[in-house]
N, CA and C atoms as an extended XYZ file, in Angstrom:
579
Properties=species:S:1:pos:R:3:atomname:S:1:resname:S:1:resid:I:1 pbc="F F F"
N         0.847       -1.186        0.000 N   UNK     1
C         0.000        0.000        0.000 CA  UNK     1
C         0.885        1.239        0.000 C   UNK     1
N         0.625        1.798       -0.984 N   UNK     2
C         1.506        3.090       -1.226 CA  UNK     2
C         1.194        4.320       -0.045 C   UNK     2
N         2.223        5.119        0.333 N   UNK     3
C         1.642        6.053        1.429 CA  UNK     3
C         1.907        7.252        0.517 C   UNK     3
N        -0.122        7.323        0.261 N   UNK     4
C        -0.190        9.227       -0.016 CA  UNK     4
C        -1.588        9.333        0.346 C   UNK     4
N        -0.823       10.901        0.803 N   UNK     5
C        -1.935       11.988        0.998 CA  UNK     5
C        -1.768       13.629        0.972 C   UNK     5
N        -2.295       14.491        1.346 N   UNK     6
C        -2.320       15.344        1.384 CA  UNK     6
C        -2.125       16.243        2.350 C   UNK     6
N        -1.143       16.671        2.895 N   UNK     7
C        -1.007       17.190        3.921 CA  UNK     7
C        -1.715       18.413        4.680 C   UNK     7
N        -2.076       19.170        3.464 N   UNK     8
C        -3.245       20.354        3.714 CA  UNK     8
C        -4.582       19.813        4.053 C   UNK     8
N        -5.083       18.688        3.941 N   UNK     9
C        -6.164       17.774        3.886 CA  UNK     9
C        -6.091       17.210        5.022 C   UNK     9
N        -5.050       16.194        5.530 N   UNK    10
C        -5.009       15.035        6.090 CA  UNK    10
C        -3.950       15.531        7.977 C   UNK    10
N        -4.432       16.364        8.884 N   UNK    11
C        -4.114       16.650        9.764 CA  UNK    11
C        -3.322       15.295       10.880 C   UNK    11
N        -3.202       14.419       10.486 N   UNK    12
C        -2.954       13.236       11.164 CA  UNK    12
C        -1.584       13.059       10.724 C   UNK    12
N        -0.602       13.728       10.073 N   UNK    13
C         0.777       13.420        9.493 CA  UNK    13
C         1.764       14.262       10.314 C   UNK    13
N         2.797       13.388       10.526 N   UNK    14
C         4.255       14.169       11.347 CA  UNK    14
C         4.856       14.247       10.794 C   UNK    14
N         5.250       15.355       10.464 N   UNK    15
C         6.562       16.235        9.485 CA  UNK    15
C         7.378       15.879        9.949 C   UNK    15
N         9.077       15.057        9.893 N   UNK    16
C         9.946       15.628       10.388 CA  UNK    16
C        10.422       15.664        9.359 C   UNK    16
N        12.001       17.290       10.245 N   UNK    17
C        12.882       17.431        9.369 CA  UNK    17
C        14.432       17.808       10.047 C   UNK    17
N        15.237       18.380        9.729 N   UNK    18
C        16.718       18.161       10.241 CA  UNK    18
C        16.259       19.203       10.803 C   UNK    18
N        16.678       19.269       12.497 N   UNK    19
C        16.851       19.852       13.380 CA  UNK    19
C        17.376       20.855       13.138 C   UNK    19
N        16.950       22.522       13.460 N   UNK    20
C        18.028       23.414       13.533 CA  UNK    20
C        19.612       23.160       14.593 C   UNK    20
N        20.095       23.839       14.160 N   UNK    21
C        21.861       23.644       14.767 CA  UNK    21
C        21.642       23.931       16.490 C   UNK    21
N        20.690       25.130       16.794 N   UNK    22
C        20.547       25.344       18.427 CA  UNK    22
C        19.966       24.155       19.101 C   UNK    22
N        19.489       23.338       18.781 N   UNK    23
C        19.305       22.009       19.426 CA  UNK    23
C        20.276       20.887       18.781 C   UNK    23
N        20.515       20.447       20.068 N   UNK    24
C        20.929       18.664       20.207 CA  UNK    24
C        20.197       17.625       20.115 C   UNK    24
N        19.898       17.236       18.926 N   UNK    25
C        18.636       16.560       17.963 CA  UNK    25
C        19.293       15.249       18.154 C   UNK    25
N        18.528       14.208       18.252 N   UNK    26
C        19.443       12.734       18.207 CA  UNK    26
C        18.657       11.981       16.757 C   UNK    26
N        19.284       11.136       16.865 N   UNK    27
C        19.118       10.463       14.805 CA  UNK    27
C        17.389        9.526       15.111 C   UNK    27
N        17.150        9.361       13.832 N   UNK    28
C        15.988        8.750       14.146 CA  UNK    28
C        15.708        8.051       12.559 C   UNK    28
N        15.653        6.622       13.225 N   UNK    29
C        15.467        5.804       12.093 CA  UNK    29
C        14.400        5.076       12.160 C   UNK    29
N        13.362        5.458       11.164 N   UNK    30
C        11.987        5.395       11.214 CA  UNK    30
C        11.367        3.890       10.900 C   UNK    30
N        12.581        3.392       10.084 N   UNK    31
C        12.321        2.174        8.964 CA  UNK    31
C        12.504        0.903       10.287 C   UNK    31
N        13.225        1.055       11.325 N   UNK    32
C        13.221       -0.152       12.190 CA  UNK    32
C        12.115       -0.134       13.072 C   UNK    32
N        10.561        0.791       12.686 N   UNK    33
C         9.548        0.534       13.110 CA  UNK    33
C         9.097       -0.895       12.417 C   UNK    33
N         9.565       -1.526       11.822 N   UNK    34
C         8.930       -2.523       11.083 CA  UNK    34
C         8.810       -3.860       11.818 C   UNK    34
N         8.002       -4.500       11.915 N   UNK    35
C         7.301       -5.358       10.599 CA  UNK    35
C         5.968       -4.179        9.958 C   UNK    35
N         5.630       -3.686       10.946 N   UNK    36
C         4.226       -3.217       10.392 CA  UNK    36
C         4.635       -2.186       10.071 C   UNK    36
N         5.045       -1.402        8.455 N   UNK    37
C         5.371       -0.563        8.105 CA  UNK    37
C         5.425       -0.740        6.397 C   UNK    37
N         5.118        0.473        6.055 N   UNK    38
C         4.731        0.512        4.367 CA  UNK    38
C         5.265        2.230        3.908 C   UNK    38
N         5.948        2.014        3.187 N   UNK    39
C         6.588        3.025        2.712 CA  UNK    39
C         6.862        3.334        1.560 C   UNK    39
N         7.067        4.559        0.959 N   UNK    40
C         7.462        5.211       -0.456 CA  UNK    40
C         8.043        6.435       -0.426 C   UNK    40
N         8.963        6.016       -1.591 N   UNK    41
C        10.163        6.995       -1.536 CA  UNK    41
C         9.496        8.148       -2.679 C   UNK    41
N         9.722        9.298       -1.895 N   UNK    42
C         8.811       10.466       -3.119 CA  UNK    42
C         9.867       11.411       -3.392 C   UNK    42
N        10.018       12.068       -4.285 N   UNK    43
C        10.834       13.257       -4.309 CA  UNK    43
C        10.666       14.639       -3.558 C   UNK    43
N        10.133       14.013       -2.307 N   UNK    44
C        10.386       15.442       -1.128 CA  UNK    44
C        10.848       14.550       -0.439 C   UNK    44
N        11.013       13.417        0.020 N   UNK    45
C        11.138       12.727        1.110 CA  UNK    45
C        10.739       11.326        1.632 C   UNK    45
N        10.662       10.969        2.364 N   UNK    46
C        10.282        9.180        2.678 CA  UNK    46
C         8.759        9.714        3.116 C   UNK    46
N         7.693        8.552        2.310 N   UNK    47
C         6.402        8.855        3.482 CA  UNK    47
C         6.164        7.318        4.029 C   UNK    47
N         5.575        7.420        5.044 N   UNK    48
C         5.730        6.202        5.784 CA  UNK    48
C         4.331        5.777        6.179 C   UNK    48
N         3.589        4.743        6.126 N   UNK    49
C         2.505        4.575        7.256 CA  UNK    49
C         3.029        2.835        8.241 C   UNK    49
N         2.843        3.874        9.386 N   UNK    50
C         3.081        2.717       11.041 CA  UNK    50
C         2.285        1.899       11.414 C   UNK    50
N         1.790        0.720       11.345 N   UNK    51
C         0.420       -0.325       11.406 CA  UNK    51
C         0.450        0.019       12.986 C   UNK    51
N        -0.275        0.617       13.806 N   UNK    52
C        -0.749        0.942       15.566 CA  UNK    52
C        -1.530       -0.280       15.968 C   UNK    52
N        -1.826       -0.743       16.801 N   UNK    53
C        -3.358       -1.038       17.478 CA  UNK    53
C        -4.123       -0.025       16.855 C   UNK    53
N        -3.433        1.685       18.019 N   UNK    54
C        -4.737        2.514       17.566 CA  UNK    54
C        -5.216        2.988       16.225 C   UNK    54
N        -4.865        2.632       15.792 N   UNK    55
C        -4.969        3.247       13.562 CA  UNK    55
C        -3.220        2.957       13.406 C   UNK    55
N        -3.527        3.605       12.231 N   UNK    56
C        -2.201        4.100       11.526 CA  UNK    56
C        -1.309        5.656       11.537 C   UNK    56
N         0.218        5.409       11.926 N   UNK    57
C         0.718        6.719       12.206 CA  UNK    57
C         1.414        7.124       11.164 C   UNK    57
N         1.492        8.166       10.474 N   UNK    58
C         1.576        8.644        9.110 CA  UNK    58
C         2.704        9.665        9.478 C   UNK    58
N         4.075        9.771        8.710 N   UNK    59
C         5.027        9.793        8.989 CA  UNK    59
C         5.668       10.666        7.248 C   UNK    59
N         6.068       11.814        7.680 N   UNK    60
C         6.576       12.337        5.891 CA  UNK    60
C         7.691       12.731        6.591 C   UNK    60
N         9.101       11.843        6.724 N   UNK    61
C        10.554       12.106        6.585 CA  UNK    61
C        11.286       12.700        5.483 C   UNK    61
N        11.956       14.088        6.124 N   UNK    62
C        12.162       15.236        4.717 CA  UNK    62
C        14.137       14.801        4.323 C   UNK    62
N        14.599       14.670        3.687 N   UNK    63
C        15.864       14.160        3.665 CA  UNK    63
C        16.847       15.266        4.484 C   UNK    63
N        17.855       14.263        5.467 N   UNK    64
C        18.631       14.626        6.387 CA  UNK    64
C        17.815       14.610        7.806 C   UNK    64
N        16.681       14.484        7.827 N   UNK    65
C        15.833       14.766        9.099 CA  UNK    65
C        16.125       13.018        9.789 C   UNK    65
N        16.876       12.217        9.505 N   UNK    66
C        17.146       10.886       10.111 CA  UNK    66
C        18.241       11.208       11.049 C   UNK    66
N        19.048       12.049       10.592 N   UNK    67
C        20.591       12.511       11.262 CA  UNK    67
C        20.172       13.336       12.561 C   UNK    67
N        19.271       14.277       12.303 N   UNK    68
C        19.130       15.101       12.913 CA  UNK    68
C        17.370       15.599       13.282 C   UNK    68
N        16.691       14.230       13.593 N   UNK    69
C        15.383       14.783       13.793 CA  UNK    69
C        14.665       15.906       14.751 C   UNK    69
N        13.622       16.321       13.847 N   UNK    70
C        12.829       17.394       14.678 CA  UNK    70
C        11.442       17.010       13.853 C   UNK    70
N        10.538       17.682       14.682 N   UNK    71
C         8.630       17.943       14.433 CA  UNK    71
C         8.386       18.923       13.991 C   UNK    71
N         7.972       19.306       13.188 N   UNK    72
C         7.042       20.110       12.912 CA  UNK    72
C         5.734       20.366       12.975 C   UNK    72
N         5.125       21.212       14.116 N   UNK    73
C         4.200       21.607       14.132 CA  UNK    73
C         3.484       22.983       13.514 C   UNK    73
N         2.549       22.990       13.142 N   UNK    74
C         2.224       24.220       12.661 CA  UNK    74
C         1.067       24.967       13.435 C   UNK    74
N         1.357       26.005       13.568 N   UNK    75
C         0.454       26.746       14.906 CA  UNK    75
C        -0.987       27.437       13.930 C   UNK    75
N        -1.627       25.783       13.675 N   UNK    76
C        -2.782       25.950       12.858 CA  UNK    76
C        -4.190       25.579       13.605 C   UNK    76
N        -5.262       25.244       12.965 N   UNK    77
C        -6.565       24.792       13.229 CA  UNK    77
C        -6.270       23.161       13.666 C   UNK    77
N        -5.014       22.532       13.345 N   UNK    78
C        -4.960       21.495       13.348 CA  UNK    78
C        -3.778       21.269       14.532 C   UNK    78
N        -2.958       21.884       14.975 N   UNK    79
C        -2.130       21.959       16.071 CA  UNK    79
C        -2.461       20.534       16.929 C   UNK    79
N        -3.974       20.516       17.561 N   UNK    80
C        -3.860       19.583       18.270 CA  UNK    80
C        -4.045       18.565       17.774 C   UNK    80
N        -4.480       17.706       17.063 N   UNK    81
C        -4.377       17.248       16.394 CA  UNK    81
C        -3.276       16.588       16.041 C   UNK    81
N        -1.993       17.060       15.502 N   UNK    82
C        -1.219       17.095       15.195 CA  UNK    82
C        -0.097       16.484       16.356 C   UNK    82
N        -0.465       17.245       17.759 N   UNK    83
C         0.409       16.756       18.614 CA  UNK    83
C        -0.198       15.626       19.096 C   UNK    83
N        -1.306       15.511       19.330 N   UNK    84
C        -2.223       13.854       19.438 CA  UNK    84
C        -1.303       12.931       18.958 C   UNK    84
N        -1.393       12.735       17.663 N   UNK    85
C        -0.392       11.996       16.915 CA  UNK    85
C         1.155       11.818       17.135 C   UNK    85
N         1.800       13.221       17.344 N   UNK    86
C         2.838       12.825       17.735 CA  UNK    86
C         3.187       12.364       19.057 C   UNK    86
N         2.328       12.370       20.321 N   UNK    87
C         2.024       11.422       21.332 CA  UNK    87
C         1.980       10.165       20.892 C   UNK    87
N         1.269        9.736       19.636 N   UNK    88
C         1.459        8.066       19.584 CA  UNK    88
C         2.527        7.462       19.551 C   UNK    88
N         2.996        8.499       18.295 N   UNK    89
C         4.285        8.012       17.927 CA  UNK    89
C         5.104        7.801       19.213 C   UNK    89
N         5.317        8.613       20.041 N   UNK    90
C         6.347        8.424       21.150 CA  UNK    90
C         6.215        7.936       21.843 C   UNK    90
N         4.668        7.115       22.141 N   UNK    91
C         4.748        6.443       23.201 CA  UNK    91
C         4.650        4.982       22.506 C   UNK    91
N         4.822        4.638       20.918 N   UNK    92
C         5.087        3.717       20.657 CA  UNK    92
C         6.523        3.468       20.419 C   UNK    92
N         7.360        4.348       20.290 N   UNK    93
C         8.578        4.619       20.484 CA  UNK    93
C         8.983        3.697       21.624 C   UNK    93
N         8.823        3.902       22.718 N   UNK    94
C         8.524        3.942       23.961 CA  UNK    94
C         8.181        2.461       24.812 C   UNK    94
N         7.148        1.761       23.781 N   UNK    95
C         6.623        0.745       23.761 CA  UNK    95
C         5.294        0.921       24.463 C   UNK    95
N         4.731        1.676       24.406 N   UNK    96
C         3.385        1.977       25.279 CA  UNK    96
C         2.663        2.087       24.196 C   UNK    96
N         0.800        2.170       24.794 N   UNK    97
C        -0.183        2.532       23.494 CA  UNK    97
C        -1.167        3.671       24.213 C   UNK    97
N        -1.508        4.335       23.591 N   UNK    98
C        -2.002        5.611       23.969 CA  UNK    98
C        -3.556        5.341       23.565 C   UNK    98
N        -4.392        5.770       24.321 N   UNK    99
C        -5.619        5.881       24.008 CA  UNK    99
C        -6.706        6.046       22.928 C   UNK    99
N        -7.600        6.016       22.748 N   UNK   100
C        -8.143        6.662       21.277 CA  UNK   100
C        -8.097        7.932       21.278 C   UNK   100
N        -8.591        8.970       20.346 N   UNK   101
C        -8.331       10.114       19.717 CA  UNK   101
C        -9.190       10.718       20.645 C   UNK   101
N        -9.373       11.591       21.498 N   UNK   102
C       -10.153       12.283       22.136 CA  UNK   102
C       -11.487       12.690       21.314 C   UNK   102
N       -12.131       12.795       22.126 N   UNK   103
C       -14.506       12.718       21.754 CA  UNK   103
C       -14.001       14.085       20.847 C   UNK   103
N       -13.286       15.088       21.333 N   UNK   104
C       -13.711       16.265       20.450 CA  UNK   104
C       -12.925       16.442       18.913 C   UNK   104
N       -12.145       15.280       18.895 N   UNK   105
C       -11.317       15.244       17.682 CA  UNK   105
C       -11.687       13.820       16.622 C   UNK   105
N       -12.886       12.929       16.898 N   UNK   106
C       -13.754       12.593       16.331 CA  UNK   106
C       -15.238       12.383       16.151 C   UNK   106
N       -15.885       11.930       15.190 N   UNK   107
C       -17.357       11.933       15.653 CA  UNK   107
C       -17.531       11.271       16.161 C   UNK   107
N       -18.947       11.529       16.443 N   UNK   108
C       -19.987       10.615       16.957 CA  UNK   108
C       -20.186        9.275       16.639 C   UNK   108
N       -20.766        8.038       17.351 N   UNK   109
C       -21.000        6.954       17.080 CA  UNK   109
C       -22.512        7.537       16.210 C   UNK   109
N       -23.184        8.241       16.397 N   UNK   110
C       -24.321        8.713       15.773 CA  UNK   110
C       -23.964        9.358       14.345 C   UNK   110
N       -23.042       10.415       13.926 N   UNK   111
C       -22.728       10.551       12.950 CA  UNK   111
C       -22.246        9.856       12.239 C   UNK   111
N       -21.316        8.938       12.940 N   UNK   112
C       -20.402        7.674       11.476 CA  UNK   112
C       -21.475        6.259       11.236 C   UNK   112
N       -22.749        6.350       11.933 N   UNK   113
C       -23.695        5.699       11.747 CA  UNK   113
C       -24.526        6.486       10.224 C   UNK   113
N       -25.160        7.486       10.458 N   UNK   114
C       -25.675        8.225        9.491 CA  UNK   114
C       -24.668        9.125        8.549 C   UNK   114
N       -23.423        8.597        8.473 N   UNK   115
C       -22.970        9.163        7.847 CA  UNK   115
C       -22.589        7.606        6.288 C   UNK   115
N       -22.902        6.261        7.116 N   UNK   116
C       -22.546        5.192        6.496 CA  UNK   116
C       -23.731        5.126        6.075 C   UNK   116
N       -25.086        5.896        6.605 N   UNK   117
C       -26.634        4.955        6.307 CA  UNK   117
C       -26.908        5.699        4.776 C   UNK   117
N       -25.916        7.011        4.656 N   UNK   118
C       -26.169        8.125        3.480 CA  UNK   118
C       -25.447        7.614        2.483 C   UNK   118
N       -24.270        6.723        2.700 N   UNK   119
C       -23.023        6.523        1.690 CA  UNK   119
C       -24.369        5.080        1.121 C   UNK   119
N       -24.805        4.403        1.535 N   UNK   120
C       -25.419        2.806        1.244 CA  UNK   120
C       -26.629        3.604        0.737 C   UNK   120
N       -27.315        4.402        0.888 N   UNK   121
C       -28.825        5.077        0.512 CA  UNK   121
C       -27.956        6.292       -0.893 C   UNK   121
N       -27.410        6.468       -1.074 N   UNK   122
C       -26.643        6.700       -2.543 CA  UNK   122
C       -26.386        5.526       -2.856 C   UNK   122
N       -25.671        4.884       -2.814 N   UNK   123
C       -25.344        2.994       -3.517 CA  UNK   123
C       -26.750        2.616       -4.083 C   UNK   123
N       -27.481        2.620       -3.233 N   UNK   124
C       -28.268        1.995       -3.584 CA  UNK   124
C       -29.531        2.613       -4.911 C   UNK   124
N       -29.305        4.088       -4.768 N   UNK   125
C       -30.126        4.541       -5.703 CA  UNK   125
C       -29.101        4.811       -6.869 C   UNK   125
N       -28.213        5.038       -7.323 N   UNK   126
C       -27.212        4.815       -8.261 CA  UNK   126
C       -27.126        3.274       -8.846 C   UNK   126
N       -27.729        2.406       -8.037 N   UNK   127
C       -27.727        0.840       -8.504 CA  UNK   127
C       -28.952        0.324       -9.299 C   UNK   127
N       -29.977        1.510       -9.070 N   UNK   128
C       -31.087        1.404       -9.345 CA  UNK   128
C       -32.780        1.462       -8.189 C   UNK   128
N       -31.948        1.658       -7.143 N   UNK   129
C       -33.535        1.689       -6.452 CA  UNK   129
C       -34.526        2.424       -6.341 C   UNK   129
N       -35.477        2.857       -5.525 N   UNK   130
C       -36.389        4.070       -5.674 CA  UNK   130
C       -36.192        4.500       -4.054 C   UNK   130
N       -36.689        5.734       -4.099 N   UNK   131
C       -36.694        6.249       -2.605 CA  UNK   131
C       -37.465        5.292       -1.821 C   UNK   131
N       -38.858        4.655       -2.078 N   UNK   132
C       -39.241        3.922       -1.386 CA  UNK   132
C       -38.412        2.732       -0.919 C   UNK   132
N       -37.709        2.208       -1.730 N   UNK   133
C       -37.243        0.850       -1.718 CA  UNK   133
C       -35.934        0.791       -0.511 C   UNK   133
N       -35.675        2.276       -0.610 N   UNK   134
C       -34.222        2.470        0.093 CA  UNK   134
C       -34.890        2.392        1.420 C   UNK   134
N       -35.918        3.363        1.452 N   UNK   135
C       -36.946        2.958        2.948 CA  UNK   135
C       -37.092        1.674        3.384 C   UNK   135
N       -37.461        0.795        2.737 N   UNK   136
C       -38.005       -0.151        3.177 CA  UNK   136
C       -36.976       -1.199        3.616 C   UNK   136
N       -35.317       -1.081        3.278 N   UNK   137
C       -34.812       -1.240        4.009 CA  UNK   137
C       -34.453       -1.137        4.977 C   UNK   137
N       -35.025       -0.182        6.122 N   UNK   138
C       -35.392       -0.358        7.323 CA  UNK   138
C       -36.504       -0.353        8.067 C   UNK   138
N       -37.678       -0.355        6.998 N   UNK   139
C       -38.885       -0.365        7.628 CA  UNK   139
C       -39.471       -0.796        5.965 C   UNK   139
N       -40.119       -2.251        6.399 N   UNK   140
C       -40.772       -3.110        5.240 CA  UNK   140
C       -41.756       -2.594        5.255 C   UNK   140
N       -42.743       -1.992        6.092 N   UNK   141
C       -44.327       -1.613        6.674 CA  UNK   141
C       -44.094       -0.699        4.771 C   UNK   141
N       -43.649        0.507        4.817 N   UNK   142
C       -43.637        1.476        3.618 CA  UNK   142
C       -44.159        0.381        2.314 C   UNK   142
N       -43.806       -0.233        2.187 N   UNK   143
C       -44.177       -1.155        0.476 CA  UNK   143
C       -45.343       -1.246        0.325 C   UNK   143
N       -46.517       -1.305        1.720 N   UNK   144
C       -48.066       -1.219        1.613 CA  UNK   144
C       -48.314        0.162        1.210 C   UNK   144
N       -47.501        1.161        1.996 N   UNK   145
C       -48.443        2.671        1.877 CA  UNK   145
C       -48.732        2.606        0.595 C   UNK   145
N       -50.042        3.592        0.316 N   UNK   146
C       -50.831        4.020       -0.741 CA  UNK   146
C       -49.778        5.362       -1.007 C   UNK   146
N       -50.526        5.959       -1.863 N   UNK   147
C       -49.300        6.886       -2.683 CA  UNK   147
C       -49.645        8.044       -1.994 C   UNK   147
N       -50.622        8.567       -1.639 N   UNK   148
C       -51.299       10.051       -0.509 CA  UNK   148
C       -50.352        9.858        0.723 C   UNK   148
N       -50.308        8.472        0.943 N   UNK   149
C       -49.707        8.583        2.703 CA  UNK   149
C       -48.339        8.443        2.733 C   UNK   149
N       -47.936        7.778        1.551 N   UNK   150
C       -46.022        7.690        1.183 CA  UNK   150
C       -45.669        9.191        1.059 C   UNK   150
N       -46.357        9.818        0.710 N   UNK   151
C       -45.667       11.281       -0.006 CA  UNK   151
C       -45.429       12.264        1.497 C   UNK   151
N       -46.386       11.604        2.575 N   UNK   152
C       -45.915       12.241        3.611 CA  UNK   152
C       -45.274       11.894        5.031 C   UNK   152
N       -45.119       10.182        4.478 N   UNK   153
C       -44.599        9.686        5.919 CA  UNK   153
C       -42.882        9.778        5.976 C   UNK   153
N       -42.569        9.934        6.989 N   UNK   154
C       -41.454       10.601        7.519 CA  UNK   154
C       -40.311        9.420        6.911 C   UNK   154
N       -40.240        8.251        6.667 N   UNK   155
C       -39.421        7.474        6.407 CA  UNK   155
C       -38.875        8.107        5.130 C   UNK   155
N       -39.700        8.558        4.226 N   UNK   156
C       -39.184        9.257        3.178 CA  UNK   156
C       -38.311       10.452        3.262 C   UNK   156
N       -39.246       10.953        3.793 N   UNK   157
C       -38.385       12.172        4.434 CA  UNK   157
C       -37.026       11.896        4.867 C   UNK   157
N       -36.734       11.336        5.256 N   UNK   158
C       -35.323       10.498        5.965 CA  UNK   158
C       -34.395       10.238        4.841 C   UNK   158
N       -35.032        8.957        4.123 N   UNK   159
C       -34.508        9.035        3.041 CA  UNK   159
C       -33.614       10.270        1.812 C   UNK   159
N       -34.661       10.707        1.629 N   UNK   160
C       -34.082       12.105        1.140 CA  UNK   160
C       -32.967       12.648        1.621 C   UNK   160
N       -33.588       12.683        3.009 N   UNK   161
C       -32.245       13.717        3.778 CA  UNK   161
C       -31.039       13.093        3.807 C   UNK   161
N       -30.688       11.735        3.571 N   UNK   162
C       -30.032       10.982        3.820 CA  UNK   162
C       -29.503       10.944        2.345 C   UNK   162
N       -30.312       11.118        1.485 N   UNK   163
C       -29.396       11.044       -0.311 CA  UNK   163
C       -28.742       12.536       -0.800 C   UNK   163
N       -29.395       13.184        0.100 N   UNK   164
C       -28.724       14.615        0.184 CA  UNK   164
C       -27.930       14.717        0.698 C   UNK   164
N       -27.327       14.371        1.999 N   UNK   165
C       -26.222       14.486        2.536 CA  UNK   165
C       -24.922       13.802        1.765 C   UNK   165
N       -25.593       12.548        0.864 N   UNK   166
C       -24.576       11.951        0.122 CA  UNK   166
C       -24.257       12.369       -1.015 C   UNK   166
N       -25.308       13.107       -1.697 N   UNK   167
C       -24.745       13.295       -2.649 CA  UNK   167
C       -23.945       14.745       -2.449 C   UNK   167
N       -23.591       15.415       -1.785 N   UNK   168
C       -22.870       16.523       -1.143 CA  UNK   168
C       -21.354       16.077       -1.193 C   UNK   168
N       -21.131       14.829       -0.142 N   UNK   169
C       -20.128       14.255        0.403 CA  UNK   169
C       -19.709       13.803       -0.707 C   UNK   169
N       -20.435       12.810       -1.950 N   UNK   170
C       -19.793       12.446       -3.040 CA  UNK   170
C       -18.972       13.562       -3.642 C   UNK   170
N       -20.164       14.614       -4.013 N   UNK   171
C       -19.248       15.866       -4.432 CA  UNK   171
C       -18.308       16.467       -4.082 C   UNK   171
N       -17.277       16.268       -2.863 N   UNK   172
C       -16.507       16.453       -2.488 CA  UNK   172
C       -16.693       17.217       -1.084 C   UNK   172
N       -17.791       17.348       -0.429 N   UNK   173
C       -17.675       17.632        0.593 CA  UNK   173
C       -17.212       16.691        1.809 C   UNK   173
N       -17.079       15.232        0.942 N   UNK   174
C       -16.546       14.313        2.482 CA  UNK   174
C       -14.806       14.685        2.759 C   UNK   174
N       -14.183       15.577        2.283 N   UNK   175
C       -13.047       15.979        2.756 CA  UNK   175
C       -13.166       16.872        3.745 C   UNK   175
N       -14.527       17.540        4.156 N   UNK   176
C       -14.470       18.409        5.595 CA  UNK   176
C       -14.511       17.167        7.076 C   UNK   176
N       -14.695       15.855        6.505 N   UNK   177
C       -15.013       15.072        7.532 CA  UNK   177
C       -13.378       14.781        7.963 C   UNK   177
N       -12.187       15.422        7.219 N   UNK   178
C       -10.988       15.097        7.740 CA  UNK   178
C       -10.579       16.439        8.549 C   UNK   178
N       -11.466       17.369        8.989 N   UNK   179
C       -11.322       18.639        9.046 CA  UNK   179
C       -12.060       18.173       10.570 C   UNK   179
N       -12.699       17.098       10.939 N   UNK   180
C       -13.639       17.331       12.243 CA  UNK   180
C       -12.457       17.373       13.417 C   UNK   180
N       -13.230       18.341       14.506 N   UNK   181
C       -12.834       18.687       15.724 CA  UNK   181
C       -11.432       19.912       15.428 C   UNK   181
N       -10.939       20.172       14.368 N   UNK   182
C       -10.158       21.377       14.560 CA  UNK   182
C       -10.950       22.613       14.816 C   UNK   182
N        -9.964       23.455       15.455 N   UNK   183
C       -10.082       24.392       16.668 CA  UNK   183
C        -9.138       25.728       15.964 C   UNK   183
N        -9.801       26.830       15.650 N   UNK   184
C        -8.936       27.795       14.952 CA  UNK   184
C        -8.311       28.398       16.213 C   UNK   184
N        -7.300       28.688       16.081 N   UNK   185
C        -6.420       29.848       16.695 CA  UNK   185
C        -7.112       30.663       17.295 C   UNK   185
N        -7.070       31.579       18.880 N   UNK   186
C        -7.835       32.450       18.950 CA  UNK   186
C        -7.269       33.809       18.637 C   UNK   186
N        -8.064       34.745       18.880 N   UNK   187
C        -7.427       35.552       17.477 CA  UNK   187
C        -6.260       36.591       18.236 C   UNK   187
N        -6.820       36.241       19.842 N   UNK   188
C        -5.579       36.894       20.409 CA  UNK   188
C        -3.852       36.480       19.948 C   UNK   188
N        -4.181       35.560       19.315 N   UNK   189
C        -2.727       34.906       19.175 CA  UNK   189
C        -2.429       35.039       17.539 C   UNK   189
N        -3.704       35.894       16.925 N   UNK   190
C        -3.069       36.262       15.319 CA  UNK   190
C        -1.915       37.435       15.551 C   UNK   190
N        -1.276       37.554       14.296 N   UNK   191
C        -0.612       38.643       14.160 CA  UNK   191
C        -1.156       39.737       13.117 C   UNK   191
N        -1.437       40.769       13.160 N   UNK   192
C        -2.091       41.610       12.433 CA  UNK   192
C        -1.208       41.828       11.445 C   UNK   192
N        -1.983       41.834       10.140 N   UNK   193
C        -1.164       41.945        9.097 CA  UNK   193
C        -1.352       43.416        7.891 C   UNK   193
């Protein structure tokens, strides 16, 4: 499995790169994370993904940053985030395993529920079904309604809302779902420009 992504996109990646000279940086060799490790050599640098328990730790080594590692963080919307991750890394370093991702830096068991019931209710009408039919996969009762009482019972309604949300996300809005739980800067801490 090739490792790409997008770094403006994908808030879950640790930059390193060669340490400035005012620190005493020690070497860091990423590749004897292995067995569970998958990598590709790109022309900026090594990208790496780390097989965890907790997920996968995503790793873009910039050349010379092995000699002399450092992090990069960026004092963005994604900051925490960012250091989340590099907590895994170190405490798998370490040999420890760190917790799941904190409640405010993923969804809901309720959203990744209706967020899967919208991705299968597009499938299914792209495959050929009808709004009713998509209903009646969770409620068979709908296949009796008469056509006066379908047009207003709420299962439909659902439906809909549910092929709308997908077809949004198809369109490219499911890249804000890599955006959940960042936290902008407050503005006391902008610099006026």
């Amino acid at each position: 499995m090739p490792a790409l992504w997008a770094q403006e996109v994908l808030s879950a990646i640790i930059a390193l790169i060669p340490a400035p000279e005012i620190y005493t940086a020690s070497s860091f060799f990423p590749l004897q994370l292995a067995p569970q490790l998958n990598a590709a050599l790109g022309d900026d640098g090594l990208h790496l993904v780390i097989g965890d328990k907790t997920g996968p730790i995503r790793l873009w080594v910039a050349d010379g940053a092995d000699r002399r590692a450092a992090v990069v963080i960026p004092l963005d919307a994604s900051c925490w985030i960012r250091l989340y991750h590099l907590r895994r890394l170190l405490e798998r370093l370490y040999g420890r395993v760190v917790g799941p991702l904190p409640n405010t830096f993923r969804p809901t068991r309720y959203r990744i529920t209706r967020l899967a019931h919208a991705l299968q209710a597009l499938t299914a009408k792209r495959a050929g079904a009808t709004v009713r039919d998509i209903a009646a996969l969770t409620d068979t009762g709908v296949r009796t309604l008469g056509g006066s009482i379908w047009k207003d019972v709420h299962q439909r309604a659902r439906v809909e809302r549910l092929l709308k949300l997908a077809e949004h996300l198809a369109g490219g809005e499911y890249l804000a779902l890599l955006h959940h739980g960042h936290r902008s800067l407050p503005a006391s801490a902008a610099v006026p420009r």
